[in-house]
C-alpha positions in Angstrom: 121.3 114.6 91.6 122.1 113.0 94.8 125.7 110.8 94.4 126.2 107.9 96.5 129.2 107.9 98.5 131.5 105.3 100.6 130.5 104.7 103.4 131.8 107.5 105.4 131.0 105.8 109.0 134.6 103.9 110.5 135.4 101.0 111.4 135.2 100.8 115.1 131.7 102.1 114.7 130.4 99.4 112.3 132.3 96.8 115.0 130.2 98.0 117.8 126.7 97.6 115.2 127.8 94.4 114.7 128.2 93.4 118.6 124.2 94.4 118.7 122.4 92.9 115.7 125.3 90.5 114.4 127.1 90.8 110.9 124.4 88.8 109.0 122.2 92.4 109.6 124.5 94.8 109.0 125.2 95.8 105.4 128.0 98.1 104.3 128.4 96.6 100.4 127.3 99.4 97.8 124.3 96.7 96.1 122.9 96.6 99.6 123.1 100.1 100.7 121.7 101.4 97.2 118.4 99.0 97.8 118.0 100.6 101.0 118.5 104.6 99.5 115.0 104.2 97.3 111.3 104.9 97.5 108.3 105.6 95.4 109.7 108.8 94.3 112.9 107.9 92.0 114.9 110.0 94.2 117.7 107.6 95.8 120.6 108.1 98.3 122.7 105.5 99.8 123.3 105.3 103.3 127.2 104.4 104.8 125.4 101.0 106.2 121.8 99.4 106.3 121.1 98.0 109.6 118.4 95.3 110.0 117.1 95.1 113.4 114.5 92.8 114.9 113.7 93.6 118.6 113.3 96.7 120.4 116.3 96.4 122.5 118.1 96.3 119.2 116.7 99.6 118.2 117.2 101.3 121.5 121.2 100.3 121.5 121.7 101.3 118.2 120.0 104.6 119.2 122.1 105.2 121.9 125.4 104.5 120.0 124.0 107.0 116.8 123.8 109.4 119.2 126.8 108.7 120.6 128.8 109.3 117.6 126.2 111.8 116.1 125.7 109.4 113.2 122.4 110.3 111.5 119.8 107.7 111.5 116.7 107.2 108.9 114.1 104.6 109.9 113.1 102.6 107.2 109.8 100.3 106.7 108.8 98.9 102.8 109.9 102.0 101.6 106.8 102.3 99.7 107.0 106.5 100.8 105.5 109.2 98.2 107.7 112.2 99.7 111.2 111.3 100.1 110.5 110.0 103.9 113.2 106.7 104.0 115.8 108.2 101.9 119.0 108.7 103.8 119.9 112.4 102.7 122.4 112.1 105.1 123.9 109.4 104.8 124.9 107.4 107.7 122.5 104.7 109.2 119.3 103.1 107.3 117.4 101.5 110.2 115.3 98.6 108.8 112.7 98.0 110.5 110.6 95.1 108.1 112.4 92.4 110.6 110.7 93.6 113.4 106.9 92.0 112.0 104.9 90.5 114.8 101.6 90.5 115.8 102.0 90.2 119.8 98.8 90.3 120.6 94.8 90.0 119.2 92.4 91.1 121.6 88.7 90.7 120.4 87.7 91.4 124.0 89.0 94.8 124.1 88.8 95.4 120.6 92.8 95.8 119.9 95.9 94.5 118.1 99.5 95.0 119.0 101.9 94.7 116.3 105.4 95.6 115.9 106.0 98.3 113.3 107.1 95.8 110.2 103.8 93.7 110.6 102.3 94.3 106.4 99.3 96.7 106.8 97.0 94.0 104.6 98.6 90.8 106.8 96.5 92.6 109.9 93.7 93.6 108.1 93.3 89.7 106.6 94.3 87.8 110.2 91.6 90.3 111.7 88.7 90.1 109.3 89.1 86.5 109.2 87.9 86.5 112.7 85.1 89.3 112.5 86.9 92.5 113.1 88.2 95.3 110.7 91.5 97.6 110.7 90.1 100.1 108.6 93.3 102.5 107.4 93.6 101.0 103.9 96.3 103.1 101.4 96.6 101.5 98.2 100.4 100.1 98.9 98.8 97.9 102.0 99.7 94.3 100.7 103.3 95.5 101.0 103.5 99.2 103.0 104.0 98.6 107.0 102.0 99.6 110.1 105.0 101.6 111.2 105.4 103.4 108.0 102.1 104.1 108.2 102.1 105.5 111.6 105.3 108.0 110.2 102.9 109.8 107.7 99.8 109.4 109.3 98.3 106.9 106.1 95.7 106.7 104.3 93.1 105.7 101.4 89.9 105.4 100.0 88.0 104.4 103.3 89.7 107.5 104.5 86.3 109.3 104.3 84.3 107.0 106.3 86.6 105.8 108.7 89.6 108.4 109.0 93.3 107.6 108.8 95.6 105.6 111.0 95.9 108.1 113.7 92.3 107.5 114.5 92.8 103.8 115.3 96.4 104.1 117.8 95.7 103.7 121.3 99.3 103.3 122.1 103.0 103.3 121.2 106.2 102.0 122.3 108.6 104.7 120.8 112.6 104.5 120.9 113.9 108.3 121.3 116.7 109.4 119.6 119.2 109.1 122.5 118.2 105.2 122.9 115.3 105.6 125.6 112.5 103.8 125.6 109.3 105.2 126.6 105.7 103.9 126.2 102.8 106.5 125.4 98.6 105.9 125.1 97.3 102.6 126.1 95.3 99.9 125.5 92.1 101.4 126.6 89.7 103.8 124.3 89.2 106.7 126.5 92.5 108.3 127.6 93.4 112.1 128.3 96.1 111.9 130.2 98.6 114.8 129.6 99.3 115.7 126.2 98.4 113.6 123.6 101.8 112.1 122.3 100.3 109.5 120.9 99.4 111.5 118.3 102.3 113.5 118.2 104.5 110.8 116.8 102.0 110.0 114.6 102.9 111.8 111.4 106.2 112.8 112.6 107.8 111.1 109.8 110.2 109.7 112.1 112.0 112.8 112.9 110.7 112.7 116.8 111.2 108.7 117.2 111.1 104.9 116.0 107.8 103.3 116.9 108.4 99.6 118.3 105.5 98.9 118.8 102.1 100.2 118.4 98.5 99.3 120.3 95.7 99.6 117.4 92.1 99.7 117.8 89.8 97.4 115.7 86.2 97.8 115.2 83.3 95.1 113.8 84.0 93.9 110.2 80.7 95.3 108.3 78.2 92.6 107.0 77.8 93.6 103.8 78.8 96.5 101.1 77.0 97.7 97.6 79.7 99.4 94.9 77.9 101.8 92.3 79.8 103.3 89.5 78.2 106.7 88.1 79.1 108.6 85.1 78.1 112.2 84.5 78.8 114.3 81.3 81.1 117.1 83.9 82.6 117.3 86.7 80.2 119.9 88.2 77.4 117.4 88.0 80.2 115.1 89.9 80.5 117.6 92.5 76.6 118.1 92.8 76.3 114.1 93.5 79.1 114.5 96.4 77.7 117.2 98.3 73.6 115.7 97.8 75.2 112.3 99.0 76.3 113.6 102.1 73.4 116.3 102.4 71.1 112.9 102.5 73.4 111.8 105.6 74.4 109.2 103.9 78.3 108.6 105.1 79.9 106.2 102.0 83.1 103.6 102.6 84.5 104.9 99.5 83.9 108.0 97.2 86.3 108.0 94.0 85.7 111.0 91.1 87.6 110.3 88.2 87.9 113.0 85.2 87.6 112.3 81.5 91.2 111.3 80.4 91.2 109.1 83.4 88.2 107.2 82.4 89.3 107.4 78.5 92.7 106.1 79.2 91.5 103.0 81.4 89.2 102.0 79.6 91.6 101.7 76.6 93.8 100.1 78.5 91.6 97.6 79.9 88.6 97.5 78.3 86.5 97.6 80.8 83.2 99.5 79.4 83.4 103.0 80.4 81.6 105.6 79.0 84.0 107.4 76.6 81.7 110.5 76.4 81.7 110.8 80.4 83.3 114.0 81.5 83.7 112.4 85.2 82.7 109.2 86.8 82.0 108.6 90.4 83.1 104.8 92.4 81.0 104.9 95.3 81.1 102.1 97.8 78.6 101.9 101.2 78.6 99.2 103.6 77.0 98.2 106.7 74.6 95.8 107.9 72.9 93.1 105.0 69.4 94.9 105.6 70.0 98.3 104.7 72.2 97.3 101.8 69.4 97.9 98.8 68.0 100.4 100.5 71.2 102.4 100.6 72.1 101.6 97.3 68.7 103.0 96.0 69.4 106.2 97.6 72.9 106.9 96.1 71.7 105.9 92.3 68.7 107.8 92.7 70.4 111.3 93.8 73.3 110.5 90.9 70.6 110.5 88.4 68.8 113.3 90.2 72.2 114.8 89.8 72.6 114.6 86.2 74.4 111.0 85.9 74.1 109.9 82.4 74.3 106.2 83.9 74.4 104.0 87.2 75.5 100.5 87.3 74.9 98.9 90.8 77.0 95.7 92.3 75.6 93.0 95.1 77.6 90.6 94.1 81.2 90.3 95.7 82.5 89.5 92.0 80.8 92.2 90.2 82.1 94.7 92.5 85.8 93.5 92.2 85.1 94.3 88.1 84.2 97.7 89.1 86.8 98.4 90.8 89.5 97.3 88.5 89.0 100.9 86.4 90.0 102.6 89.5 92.8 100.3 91.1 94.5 100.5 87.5 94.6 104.1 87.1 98.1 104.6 88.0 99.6 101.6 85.7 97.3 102.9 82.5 97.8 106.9 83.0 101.5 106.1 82.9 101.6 105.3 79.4 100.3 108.9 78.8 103.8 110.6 79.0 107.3 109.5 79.8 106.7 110.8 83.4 103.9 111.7 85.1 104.1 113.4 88.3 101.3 112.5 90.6 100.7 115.3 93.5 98.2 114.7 96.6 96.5 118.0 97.7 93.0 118.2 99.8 90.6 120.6 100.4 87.0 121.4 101.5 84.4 118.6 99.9 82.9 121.9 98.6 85.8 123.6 96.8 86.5 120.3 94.7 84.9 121.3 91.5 86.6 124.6 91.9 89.9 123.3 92.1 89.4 120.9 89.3 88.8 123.6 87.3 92.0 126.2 89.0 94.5 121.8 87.7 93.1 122.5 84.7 93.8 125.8 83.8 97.2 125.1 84.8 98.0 122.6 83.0 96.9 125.8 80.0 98.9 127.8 81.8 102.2 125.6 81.6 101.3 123.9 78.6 101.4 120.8 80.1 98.3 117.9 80.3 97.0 117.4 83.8 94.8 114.5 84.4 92.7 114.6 88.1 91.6 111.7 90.0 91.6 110.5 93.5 89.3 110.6 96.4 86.2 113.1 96.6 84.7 111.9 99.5 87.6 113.4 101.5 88.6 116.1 99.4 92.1 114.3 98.2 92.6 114.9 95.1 95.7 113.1 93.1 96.5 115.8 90.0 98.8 113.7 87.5 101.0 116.0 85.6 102.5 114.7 82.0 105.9 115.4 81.5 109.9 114.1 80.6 112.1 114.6 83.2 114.9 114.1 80.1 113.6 117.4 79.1 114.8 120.3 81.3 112.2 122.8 79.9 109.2 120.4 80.4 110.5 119.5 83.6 111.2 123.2 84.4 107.1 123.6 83.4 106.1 120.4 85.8 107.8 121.9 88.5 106.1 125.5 87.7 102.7 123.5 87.7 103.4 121.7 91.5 104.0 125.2 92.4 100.8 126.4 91.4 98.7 123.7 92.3 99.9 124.0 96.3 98.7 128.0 95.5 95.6 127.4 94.4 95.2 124.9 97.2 96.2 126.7 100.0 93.9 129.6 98.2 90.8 127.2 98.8 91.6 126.3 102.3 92.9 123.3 102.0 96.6 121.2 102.4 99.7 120.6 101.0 99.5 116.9 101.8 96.1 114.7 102.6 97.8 111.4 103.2 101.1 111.5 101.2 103.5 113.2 104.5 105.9 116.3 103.7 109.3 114.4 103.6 111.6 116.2 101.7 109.5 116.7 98.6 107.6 118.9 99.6 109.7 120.7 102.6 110.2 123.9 100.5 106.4 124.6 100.3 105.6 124.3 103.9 105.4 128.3 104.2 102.6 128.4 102.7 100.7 126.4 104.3 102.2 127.4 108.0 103.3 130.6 109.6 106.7 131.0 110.7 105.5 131.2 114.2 104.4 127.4 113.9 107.0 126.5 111.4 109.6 127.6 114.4 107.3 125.4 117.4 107.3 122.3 115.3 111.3 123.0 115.2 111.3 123.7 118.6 110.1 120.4 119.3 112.0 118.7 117.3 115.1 120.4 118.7 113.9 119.2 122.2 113.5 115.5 121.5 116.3 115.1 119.1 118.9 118.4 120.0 121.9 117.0 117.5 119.4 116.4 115.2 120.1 112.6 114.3 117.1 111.4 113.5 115.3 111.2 109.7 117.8 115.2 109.1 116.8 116.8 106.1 112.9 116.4 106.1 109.5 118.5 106.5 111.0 121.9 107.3 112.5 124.4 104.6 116.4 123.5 104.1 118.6 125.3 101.6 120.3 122.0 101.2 117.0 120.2 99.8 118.2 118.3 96.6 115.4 119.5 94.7 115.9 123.3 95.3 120.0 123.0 94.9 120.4 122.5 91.6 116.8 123.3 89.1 115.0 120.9 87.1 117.7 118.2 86.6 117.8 117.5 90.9 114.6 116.0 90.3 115.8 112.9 88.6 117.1 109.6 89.7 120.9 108.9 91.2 122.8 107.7 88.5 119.9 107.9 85.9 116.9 109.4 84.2 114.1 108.5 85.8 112.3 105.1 83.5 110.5 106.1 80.4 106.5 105.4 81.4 107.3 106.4 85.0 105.6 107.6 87.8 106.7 110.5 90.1 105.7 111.7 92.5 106.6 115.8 93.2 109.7 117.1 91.0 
């Protein structure tokens, strides 16, 4: 359990914040500071003081005073983070960076946006479409997760298989460096090899290399039109075959979604929404592209699903009909929550063609453990979401949950794939990064963070294995909430 402390930072320090932002944006009272020590994981650690910047400049002089003093600093966006990423394990300062929510520039002519990091993933994706473009990276938080969030873990979602993740779509980056400097990497332009590719490099960095100011993000045309199908098959086998003939076909889909059979049964009596109850998996499958090729396409997939096995196909045109389909899936997490008092969702990926196998390895550990695992998520790209039922107010079913994790990074890593497909490392899943990496590249990812950040101020406590991880310290019990069990019905995410 992580305590919160009083603010440990003095007073002359907190004067010399307050001569950059004002004393309307710095926040030392425990209510505020608490807000500001929470994600999506129910882990929580207060910072000593919550600073709310809104320009660059801001961020570079509060840098530059961090370092100074050697004052650790966690960036912060909506805190909508799965692994522990915004949480101040450290203490000192929360950077806020929501304040900082521009869109600077739209540029249909070169096919690019520039936003600053706060700018709302889905406000950009609305004020772009609404003129005929598209920013595809679409995790499921993007009415309220940030671009610069998204930029720390390298995000995510169900378009992931068609159109990638956000690295694929930054052209450039402003980027404050831990000592204050401020240094511009990438461009505006789509071809660009100069030197190494740091663009990328801070991508996915979690914020432990740099703060991201702003960012230069490539758009591409909005497609015309899109079909949905929804497929259900009586195992997940003949899920797996649909997946690999769908692609074999060279058909490339939006969206592929597999869901297993207490995932449809638990929807569907939660929202009645017609499912087939004797469905052992069901497939969401979304194409788009241009109006013409629309039926055709959607021809194709429902024809190799039933060639596949699937007991049904239902087909949507209409903008309406397809919202109704995709209700099952967008309500998975709020329905399978009611299956246990905590359920801890994991995000693993592997080869499209070891999916079935691993469904099978989640299952068997969940026998193993004695412990209900339900498996959803995205097939197209191999990301699987295994929800594991447990009580954290139990310290031998959490022991057990924490057994299964364990097992299903194994048994991941066994099929060549990753710890983490669009989730980030943080520190939830830190003490697993050996087996993914050697300790030859465990010690070059150090050594480049040691050469950026050398007093190691910025986001401590994150990605690589640390004795002093909360969730290794002190067994089953570090896995709950500060102050209180984690809520009855809850969702969590790595114990």
């Amino acid at each position: 359990m992580m305590a919160n402390r009083e603010p440990a930072v003095d007073r002359a320090f907190l004067k010399e914040l307050t001569r950059v932002v004002g004393p309307d944006r710095v926040l030392t009272k425990l209510e505020s500071r608490y807000a500001y020590g929470l994600d999506a994981t129910y882990h929580q650690a207060a910072p000593d003081v919550v600073v709310r910047v809104r320009k660059a400049d801001e961020v570079s002089r509060v840098l530059r005073l961090c370092h100074r003093e050697g004052v650790p600093v966690t960036p912060r966006g909506a805190g909508t983070s799965f692994s522990g990423g915004p949480i101040p394990l450290a203490g000192g300062v929360s950077l806020a960076l929501q304040g900082m929510n521009r869109v600077l520039e739209f540029s249909p002519g070169d096919s690019l946006a520039v936003v600053e990091p706060g700018v709302v993933t889905g406000d950009l994706q609305r004020l772009v479409e609404a003129e005929g473009w598209y920013y595809p990276p679409d995790p499921q938080s993007a009415d309220f997760c940030t671009i610069g969030g998204n930029i720390a873990e390298n995000a995510s979602g169900p378009h992931g298989v068609k159109y990638g993740s956000t690295r694929d779509y930054l052209l450039g980056l402003e980027v404050v460096l831990p000592d204050g400097e401020v240094i511009t990497v990438g461009g505006r332009t789509i071809k660009n090899v100069t030197g190494f590719d740091l663009t990328r490099l801070f991508c996915s960095s979690e914020g432990m290399l740099g703060v991201v100011t702003k960012a230069t993000v490539k758009l591409i045309p909005r497609p015309e039109s899109k079909v949905v199908l929804l497929a259900f098959f009586k195992d997940w086998a003949q899920g797996g075959r649909a997946v690999a003939d769908i692609f074999a076909a060279g058909i490339l889909p939006t969206t592929l979604e597999i869901m297993d059979d207490v995932s449809i049964r638990t929807v569907e009596e939660y929202g009645h929404f017609g499912l087939r109850l004797d469905a052992g998996a069901m497939l969401l499958i979304e194409v788009d592209g241009f109006i013409e090729t629309m039926d055709r396409q959607g021809r194709a997939v429902s024809a190799i699903c039933e060639k596949a096995g699937a007991m049904e196909v239902r087909v949507a045109h209409d903008p309406a009909r397809q919202a109704e389909l995709w209700k099952a899936r967008k309500v998975l997490s709020p329905a399978t929550s009611r299956l246990a008092p905590t359920r801890v969702s994991e995000d693993v990926t592997v080869p499209r063609s070891r999916l079935p196998e691993l469904v099978v390895r989640l299952k068997e550990v969940g026998k193993e453990v004695g412990l209900p695992i339900i498996v959803f998520g995205h097939a197209g790209d191999g990301n699987l979401h295994p929800g594991i039922l447990t009580d954290e107010r139990d310290p031998d079913k959490w022991a057990r949950a924490e057994r299964a994790v364990e097992l299903c990074f194994k048994h991941t890593i066994e099929l060549g794939g990753t710890l983490s497909g669009e989730h980030g490392v943080g520190f939830m899943k830190s003490p697993f990064l050996p087996l993914e990496y050697g300790e030859r590249a465990i010690r070059l990812m150090k050594d480049l963070k040691g050469a950026v950040d050398p007093k190691g101020i910025l986001n401590p406590g994150k990605m690589f294995p640390d004795p002093r991880n909360p969730l290794r310290a002190g067994g089953p019990a570090a896995g709950a909430a500060v102050g209180q069990p984690g809520p009855a019905g809850g969702e969590r995410h790595g114990p």
